[in-house]
C-alpha distance (Angstrom), angle and dihedral (degrees) to the residues before:
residue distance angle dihedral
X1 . . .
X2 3.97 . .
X3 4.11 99.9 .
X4 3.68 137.0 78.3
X5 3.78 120.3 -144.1
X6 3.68 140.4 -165.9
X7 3.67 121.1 -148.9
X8 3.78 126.8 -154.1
X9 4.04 109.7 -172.5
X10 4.05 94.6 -154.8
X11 3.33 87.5 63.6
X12 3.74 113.5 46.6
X13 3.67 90.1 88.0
X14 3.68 88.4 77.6
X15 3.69 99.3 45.6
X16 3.97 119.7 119.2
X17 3.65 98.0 -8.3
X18 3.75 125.3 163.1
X19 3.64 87.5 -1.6
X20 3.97 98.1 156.5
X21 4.01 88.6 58.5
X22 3.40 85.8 46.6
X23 3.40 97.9 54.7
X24 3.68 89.0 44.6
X25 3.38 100.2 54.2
X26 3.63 87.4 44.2
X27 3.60 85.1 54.3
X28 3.64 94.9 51.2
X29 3.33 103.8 49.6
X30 3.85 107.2 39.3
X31 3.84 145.3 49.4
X32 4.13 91.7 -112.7
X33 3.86 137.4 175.3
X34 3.93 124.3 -143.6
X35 3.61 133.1 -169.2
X36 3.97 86.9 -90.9
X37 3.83 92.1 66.3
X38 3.76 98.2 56.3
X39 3.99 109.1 85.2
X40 3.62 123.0 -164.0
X41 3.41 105.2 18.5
X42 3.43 114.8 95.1
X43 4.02 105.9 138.0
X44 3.91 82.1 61.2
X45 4.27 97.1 46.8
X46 3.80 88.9 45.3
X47 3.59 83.8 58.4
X48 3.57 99.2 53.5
X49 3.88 97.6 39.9
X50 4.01 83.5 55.8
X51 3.79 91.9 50.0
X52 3.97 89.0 48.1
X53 3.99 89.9 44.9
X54 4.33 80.5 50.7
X55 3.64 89.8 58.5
X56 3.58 104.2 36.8
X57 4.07 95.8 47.5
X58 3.88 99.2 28.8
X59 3.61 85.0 41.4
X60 4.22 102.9 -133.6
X61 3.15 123.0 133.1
X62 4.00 104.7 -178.0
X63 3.28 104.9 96.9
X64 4.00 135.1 170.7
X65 4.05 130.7 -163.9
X66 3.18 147.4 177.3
X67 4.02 118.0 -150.3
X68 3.90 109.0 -157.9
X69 3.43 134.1 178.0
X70 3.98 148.9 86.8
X71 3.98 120.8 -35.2
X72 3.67 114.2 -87.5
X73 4.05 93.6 24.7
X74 3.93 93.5 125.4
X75 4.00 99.7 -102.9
X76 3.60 80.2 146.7
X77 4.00 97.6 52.7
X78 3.72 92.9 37.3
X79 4.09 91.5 59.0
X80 4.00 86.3 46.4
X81 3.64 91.1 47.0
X82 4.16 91.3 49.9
X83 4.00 92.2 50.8
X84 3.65 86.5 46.2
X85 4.20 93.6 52.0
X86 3.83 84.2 47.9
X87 3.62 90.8 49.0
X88 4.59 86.8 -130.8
X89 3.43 127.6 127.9
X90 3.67 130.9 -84.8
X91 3.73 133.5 -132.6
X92 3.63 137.0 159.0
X93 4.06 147.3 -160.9
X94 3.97 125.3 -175.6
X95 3.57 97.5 -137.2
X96 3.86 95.9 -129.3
X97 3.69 85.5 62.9
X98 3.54 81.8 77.3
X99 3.72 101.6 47.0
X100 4.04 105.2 101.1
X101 3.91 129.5 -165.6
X102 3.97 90.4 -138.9
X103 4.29 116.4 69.8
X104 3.68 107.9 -109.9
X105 4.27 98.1 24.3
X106 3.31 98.6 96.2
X107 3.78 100.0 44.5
X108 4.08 75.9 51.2
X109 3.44 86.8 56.6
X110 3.59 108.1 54.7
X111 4.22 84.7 48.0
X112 3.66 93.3 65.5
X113 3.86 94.9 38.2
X114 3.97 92.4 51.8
X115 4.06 82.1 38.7
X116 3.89 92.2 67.1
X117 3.28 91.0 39.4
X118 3.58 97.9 58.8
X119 3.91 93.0 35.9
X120 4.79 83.3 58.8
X121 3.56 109.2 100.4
X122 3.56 119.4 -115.9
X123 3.92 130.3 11.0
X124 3.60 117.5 -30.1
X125 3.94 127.8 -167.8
X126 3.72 104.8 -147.5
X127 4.32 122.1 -148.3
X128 3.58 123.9 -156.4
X129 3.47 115.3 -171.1
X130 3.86 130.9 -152.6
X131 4.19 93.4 4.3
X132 3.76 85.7 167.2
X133 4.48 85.9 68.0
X134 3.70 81.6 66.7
X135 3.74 106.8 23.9
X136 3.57 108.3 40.7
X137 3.80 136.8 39.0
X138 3.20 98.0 -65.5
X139 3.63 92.2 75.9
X140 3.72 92.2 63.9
X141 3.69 92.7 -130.1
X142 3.98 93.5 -98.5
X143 4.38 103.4 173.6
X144 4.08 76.5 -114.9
X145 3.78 100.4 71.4
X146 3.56 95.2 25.6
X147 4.08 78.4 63.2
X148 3.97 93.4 40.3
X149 3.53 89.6 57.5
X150 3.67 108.2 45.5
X151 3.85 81.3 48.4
X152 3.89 91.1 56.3
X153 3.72 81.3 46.7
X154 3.66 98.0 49.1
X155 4.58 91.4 43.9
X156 3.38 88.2 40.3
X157 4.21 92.9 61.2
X158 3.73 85.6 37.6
X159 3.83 98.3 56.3
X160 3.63 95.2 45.2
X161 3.60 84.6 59.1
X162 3.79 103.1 49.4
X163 3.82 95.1 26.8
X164 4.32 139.5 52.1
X165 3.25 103.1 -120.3
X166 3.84 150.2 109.6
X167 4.15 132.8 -128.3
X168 3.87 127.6 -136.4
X169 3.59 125.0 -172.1
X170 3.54 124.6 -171.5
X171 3.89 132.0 -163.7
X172 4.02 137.3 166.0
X173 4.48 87.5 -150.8
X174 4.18 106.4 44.4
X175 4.13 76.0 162.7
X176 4.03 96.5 59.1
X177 3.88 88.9 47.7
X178 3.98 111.6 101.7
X179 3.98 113.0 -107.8
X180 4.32 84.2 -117.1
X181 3.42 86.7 68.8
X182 4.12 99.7 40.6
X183 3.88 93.3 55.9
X184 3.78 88.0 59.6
X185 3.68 93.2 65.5
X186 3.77 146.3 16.9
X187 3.93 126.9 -117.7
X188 3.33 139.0 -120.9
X189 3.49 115.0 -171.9
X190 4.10 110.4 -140.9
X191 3.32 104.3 -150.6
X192 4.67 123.5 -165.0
X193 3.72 109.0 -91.0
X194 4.28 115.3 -83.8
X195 3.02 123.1 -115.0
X196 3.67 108.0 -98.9
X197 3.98 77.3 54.9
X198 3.82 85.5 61.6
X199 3.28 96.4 50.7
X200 3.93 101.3 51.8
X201 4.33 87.7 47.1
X202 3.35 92.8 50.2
X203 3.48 90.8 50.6
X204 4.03 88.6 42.9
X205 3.10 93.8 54.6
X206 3.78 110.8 34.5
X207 4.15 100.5 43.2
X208 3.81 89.1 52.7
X209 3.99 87.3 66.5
X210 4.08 115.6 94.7
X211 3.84 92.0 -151.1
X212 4.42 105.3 75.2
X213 3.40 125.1 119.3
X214 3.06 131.1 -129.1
X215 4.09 95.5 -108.2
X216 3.78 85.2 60.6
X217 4.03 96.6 41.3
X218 4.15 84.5 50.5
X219 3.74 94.2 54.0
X220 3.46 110.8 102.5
X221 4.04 95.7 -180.0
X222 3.52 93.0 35.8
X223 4.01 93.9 102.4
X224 3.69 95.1 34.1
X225 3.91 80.1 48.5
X226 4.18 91.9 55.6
X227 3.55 91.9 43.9
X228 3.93 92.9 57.5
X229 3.54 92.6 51.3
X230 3.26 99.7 45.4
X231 4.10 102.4 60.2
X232 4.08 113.6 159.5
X233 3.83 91.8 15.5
X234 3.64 110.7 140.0
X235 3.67 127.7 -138.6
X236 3.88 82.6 -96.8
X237 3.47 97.0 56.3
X238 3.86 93.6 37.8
X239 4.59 84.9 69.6
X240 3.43 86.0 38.6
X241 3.63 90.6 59.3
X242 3.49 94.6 41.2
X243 4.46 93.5 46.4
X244 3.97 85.2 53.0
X245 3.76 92.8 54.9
X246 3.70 92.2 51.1
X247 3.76 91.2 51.1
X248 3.61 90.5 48.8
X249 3.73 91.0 51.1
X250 3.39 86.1 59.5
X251 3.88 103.0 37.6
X252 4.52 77.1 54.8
X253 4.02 82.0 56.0
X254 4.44 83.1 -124.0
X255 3.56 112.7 148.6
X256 3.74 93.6 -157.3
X257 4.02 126.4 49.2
X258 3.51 122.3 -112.9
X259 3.70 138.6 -174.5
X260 3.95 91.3 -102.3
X261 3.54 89.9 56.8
X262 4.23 83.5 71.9
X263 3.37 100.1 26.5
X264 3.91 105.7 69.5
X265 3.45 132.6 84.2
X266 3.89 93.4 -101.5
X267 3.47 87.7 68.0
X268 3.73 126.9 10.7
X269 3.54 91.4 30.6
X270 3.66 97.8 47.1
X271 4.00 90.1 56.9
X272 3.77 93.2 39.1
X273 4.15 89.2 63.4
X274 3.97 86.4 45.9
X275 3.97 96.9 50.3
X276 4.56 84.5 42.6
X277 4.03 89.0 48.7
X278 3.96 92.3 47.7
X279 4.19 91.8 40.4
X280 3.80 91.6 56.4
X281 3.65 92.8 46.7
X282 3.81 90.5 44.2
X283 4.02 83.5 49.4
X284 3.97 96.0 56.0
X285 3.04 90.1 53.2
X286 3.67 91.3 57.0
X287 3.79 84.2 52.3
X288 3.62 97.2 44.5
X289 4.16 113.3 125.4
C-alpha cells in the first residue's frame, strides 16, 4: 500500500470518532467533493479507500503521502475528497509560500503554519502543494530551502506526534525530488482521467446545459467521439474545453451548441497542442537522470 504511518497508542482512542456528524456538518457547511465526484480514476480511489480501511481497522491515524502526477490531475481535489471520506478537516499550504528571500523565514514559516494547525480542534488532513519547488531541483538548492524543507520535515514528524492528523504532499516531478525526501513517504502516482471517465464528464457536464441543439442531442457518438480526442486531458482541461466551445458558439453568432463548435482547430485543436506540449514535458521529467 503506497503510505507510511506512524502510530501513537495513547492516542488511538480518539481516532475516527463521530465521523458521520462530522461529515455532516462538513457537508452542511461547505462546497465539498467525495470519492463519488471523481470519475475515471479508480486505481487512485481504491487506493485511498484502502489507506482509510488501514487507519480505521489497524487503528493509526499518522499518516504520510506523496500525491504525484501531471499538472492539472486533481491532487488538490483528491486530498479534499480524502478529508471529506474521513469526515476531518482540511487545510492547505503551496509549498513556495514558504520559500523566503531572508535565511531563517521560511523555516519560520512552516512553524507558525504547523502551529495553527496543531492549535485546530479535532483531526486535520494537511496538503502541501508543489513539494518538488522545495525538494527537488527546481528549488535550485539555495541553503534557504534546503533549510525550509528539513524544517517541514522536522514539524511535520513533530505534529504527527502531538496532533490526529494526516499529511499530503503533492508534486507534478516525483523524479526531480531528492531520494531524502522519497524515503519519507510513499507514492501514488495520479494519473489524467480514462477514457470511459471522459466520456461520463463530458456527458455530466454538457447534457446539464439548456442551450444544445438538436444536431448535438441526436449524436449518439458524439461523446464517445470527445472522449477519443481528448486522451490525457485533465478534468481541468476537460471545462476548459467545454468554456471555449461556448465562446465560440457565440463568437459563430449560434444560439445553440453544436459539435463543430468543439471540433475545430480554434478550439479542440488549440487545447489538444497545450495538453501534448505539457505531456512531453511531464514525460522528461519522468526520464530525467
Amino acid at each position: 500500500m503506497t503510505y507510511v504511518c506512524l502510530f501513537y497508542p495513547e492516542r488511538e482512542q480518539h481516532l475516527f470518532r463521530d465521523v458521520d456528524k462530522r461529515k455532516q456538518l462538513l457537508t452542511d457547511t461547505a462546497n465539498v467533493v467525495t470519492f463519488d465526484d471523481l470519475i475515471g480514476i479508480a486505481p487512485i480511489i481504491d487506493q485511498l479507500k484502502a489507506t482509510i480501511l488501514y487507519m480505521q481497522k489497524e487503528l493509526k491515524c499518522d499518516v504520510m503521502i506523496i500525491f504525484a502526477g501531471p499538472p492539472g490531475t486533481g491532487k488538490t481535489t483528491f486530498a479534499e475528497a480524502f478529508a471529506q471520506e474521513i469526515g476531518w478537516d482540511f487545510m492547505m499550504k503551496g509549498a513556495t509560500e514558504f520559500r523566503k528571500g531572508i535565511i531563517g523565514s521560511g523555516g519560520e514559516a512552516v512553524r507558525t503554519f504547523f502551529a495553527q494547525a496543531g492549535s485546530e480542534p479535532g483531526e486535520i488532513v494537511i496538503f502541501i502543494d508543489e513539494i518538488d519547488m522545495l525538494g527537488g531541483r527546481q528549488s535550485g538548492g539555495s541553503a534557504e530551502t534546503t533549510a525550509t524543507l528539513a524544517q517541514i520535515w522536522q514539524s511535520a514528524d513533530t505534529y504527527v506526534k502531538g496532533n490526529n492528523g494526516c499529511i499530503i504532499f503533492a508534486t507534478n516531478s516525483p523524479d526531480s525530488i531528492d531520494a531524502a525526501l522519497r524515503s519519507r513517504a510513499r507514492i501514488i502516482e495520479v494519473n489524467p482521467i480514462d477514457e470511459q471517465g471522459r466520456v461520463t464528464l463530458f456527458e455530466r457536464l454538457i447534457k446539464k446545459r439548456n442551450d444544445l441543439s438538436d444536431e448535438l442531442l441526436n449524436d449518439a457518438k458524439f461523446f464517445k467521439r470527445l472522449a477519443h480526442e481528448t486522451e490525457n486531458f485533465s478534468g481541468r482541461e476537460i471545462k476548459k474545453l467545454i468554456n471555449d466551445a461556448v465562446i465560440y458558439k457565440y463568437a459563430q453568432n449560434d444560439n445553440t451548441l453544436k459539435p463543430s463548435h468543439f471540433f475545430n482547430d480554434n478550439v479542440l485543436g488549440t487545447i489538444k497542442q497545450s495538453v501534448a506540449k505539457n505531456m512531453k514535458l511531464w514525460e522528461s521529467t519522468q526520464n530525467a537522470d
